[in-house]
N, C-alpha and C positions, 0 to 999 in steps of 0.2 A: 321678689319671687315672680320668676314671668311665669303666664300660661301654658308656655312649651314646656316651662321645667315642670310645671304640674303633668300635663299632660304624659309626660315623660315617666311619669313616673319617681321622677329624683326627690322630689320633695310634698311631703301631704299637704293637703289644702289644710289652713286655717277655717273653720265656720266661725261665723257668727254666733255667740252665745245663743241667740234666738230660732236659731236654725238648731243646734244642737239641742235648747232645751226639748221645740216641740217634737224632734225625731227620734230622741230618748222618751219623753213620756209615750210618743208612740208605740213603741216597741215595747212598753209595758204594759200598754193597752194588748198590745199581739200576745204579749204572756198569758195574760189572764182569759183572753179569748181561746190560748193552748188546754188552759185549765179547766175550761168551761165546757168545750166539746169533747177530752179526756172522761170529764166527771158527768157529761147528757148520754158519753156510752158505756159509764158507768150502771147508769140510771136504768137506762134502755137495755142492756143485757142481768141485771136481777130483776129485771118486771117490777121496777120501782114508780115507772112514770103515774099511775094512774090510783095511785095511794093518796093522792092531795085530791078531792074532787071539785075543789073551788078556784077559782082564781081573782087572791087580793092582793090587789099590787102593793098595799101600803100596808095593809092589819097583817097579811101573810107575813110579814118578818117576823113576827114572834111565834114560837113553835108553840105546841101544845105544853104547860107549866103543872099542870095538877094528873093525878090519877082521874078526875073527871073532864078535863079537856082531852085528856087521849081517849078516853071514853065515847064522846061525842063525835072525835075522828074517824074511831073505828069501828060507829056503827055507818056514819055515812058510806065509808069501804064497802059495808056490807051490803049496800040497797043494788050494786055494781055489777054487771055479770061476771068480772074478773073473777070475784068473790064467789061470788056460785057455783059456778060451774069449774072453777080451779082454784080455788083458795077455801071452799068451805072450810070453817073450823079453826084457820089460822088463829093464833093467841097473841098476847097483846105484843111481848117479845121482837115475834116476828112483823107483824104489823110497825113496831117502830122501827125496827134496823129500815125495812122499805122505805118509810115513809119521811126519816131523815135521810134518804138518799136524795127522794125526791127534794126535798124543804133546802137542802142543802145547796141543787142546781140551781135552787129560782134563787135564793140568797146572794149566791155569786153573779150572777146575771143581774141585779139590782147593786150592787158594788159592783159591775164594772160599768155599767150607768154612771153612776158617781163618780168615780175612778176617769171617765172620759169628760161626765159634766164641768164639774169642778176646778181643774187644768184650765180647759177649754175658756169658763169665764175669765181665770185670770188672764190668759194668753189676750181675749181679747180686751181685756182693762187696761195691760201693759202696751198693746199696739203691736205686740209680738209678732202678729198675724195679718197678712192686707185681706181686700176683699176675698179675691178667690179663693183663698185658702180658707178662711171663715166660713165662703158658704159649701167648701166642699166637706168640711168637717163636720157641719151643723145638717148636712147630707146622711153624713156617718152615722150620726147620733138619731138620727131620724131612722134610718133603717135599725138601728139597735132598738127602738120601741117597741117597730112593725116587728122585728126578731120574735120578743117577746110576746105582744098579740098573738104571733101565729104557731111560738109553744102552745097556747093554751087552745087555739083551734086545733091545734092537734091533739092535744089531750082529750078533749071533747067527742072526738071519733071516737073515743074509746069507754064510754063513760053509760050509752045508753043498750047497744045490742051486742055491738064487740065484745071480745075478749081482751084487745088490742089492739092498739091505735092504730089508725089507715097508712097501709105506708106510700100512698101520696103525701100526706101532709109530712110525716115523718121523713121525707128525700125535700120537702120544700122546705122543713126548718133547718136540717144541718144543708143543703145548700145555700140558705141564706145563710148561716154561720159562716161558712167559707168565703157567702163575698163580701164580708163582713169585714173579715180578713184581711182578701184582695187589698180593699179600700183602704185599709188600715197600713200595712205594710208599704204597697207603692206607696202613698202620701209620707212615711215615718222615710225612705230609702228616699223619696226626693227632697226629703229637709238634710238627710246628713250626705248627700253630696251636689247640695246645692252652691255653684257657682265655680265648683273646681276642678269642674270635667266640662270637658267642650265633649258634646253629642258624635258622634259618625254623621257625614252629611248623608242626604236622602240618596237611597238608590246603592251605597256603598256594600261593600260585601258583609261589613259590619252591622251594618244596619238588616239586612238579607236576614243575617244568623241570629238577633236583635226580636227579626218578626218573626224566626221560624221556634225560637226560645217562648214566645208570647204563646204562640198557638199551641206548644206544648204544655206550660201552662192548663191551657182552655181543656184541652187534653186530659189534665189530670184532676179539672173540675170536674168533668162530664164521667170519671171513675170511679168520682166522691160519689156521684148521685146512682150511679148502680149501685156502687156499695150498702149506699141509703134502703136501695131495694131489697137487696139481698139481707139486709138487717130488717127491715118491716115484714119481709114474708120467713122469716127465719130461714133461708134457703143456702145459709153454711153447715146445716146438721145433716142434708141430706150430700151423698156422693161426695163421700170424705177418702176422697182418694186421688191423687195427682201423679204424675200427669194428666191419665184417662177421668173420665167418669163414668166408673166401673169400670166395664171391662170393653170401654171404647172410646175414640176419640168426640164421637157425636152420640148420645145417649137414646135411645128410643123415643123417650118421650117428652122428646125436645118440644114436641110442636101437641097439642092434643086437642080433641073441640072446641070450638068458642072462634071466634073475633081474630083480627091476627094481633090488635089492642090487648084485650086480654091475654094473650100468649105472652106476650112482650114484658108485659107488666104485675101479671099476678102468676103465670105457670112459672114454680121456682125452681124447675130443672133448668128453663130458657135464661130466666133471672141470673142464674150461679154461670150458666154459658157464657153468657154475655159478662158478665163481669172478669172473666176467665179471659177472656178474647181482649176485653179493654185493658187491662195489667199484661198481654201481651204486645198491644201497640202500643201503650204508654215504654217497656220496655226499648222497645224498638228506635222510638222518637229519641229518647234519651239517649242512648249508644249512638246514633248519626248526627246529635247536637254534639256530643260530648268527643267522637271521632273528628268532626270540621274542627273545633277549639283548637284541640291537639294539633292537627296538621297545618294551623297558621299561624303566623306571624303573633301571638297570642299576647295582653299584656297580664301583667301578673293576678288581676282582680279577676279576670276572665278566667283564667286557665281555674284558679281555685274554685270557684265557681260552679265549673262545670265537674271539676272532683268532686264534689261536696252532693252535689248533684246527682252524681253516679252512687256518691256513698249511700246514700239517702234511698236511690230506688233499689241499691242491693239489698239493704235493710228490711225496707218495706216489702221486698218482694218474698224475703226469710220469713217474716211476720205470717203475710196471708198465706202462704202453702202451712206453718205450722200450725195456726190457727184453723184451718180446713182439716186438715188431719188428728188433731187433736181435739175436732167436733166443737171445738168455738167454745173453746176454755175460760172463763170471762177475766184475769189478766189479759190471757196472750190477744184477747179479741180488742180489747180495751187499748193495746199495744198498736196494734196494727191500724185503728181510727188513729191512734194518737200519730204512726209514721204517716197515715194520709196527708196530716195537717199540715206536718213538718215536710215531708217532697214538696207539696202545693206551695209554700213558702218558700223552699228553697228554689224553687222553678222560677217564680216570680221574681229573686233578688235575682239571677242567670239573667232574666230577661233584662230586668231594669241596669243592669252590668252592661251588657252587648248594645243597650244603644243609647244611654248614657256616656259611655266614654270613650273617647276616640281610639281610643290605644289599645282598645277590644280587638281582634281576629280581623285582621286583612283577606283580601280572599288564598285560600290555598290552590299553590298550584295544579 
């Protein structure tokens, strides 16, 4: 098998068993990372996060076992302002469905610790892995801790004056999620087609479309993190009406006292604006990536790619108008984080597609 017939297309690269195991266990690392920010906006749309008021990274696995360990859980609930001033009275009932919402996040987030530890030590026992790949994984695993740390600083915004956690902290933990992600995915897509695609050289039209696929990507990070916004100030409940908000395209009180900081980031008429505006140019980027594909010389991994691509932001884009409209129904809301994850991902294999393989988009005429 030559590299042209690869290239070409005619025949699939053989991998390395070793290349195949760790770009598989990868990619089930990305599942569980799916199930995890699925189940944190689970958490985070029943007002379940602030039901645990401690944080044990080791005794926390075991949930409350008697009528007097729930007991003791749910008075500490009550010393909370959540509790006071919006929950007075809750029973014990309710208090647990919340509270195994929560107990249930952090569970999975410590199995997918494990889930990456464990692999990770054999890969390097077996020599599976050379240096750099070891230390960019032990990279990965490292951000997965700080992950964790900075749930629980987050939680903690919500614990002493709040009602509800800061949604800074809350746009820095699921954006760490996401590059969480990033990391995970390019690293699993450069193990499974590593050695059977020759690159586009520098400067080529593929390579162009390559970097313009990457920065869409970045694109559809910096969407997450309004999104983040618009979920920390609850700013989907309010101007549940699309196209307009109400009965205009720019709403009155876009802009209102304060800072132009504070407008930006806490007025949640600006919030829902701006996240409004970002799912129109994420729109936009997508349709002029997925138009070049179409109009060139395209090789087959590209072209599906950039379908997949399109499929994904039609999706997601059905998601946030019905979730807006429907006042942020906690399925459909829960729906629409979960198509963030998966566009973001699929932007990322586009990108990794277009300049990984030579056979990607030529320039169009």
């Amino acid at each position: 098998m030559t590299m042209a017939e690869m290239n070409a297309g005619t025949v699939a690269p053989v991998l390395p068993l070793r290349h195949r195991a760790v770009g598989y266990w990868l990619l089930a690392v990305s599942a569980l990372l799916f199930c995890m920010v699925v189940l944190g906006g689970v958490t985070r749309l029943t007002d379940s996060g602030l039901s645990i008021t401690e944080w044990r990274p080791v005794t926390g696995v075991i949930p409350p076992l008697s009528d007097a360990d729930w007991q003791v859980e749910l008075e500490k609930y009550r010393q909370i302002p959540e509790y006071r001033l919006i929950n007075e009275g809750m029973g014990m009932p309710a208090f647990q469905r919340i509270y195994l919402y929560e107990w249930s996040h952090r569970l999975l987030g410590r199995l997918i610790g494990l889930a990456f530890l464990i692999p990770f030590l054999v890969f390097l026992w077996r020599r599976w892995i050379d240096r750099p790949l070891a230390l960019r994984l032990a990279g990965i695993f490292l951000l997965g801790g700080l992950q964790g740390a900075l749930g629980w600083y987050m939680v903690k915004s919500g614990l002493t004056v709040r009602t509800d956690v800061s949604q800074y902290r809350l746009t820095a933990h699921l954006g760490m999620a996401f590059a969480i992600q990033a990391a995970v995915i390019w690293t699993a897509l450069g193990q499974l087609r590593a050695g059977g695609f020759a690159p586009p050289s520098s400067g080529s039209p593929a390579r162009r479309l390559g970097v313009w696929a990457v920065g869409l990507a970045g694109l559809v990070y910096c969407q997450v993190l309004l999104g983040g916004f618009v979920a920390g100030l609850d700013a989907g409940m309010i101007y549940n009406t699309w196209p307009l908000m109400g009965n205009s395209l720019i709403p009155g009180d876009l802009v209102v006292d304060g800072t132009w900081g504070h407008n930006l980031f806490e007025n949640r008429t600006l919030v829902q604006f701006n996240h409004r505006l970002g799912a129109y140019g994420v729109t936009a980027a997508v349709i002029v990536l997925w138009l070049a594909v179409r109009r060139a010389p395209a090789g087959v991994a590209a072209r599906r790619a950039a379908n997949w691509l399109l499929a994904a932001l039609a999706v997601q884009m059905g998601l946030g108008i019905a979730t807006l409209l429907l006042v942020v129904p906690v399925p459909l809301a829960a729906a629409h984080q979960a198509g963030a994850f998966i566009l973001f991902t699929v932007a990322l294999r586009t990108a990794h597609v277009l300049l990984t393989d030579a056979t990607a988009p030529a320039a169009p005429a």
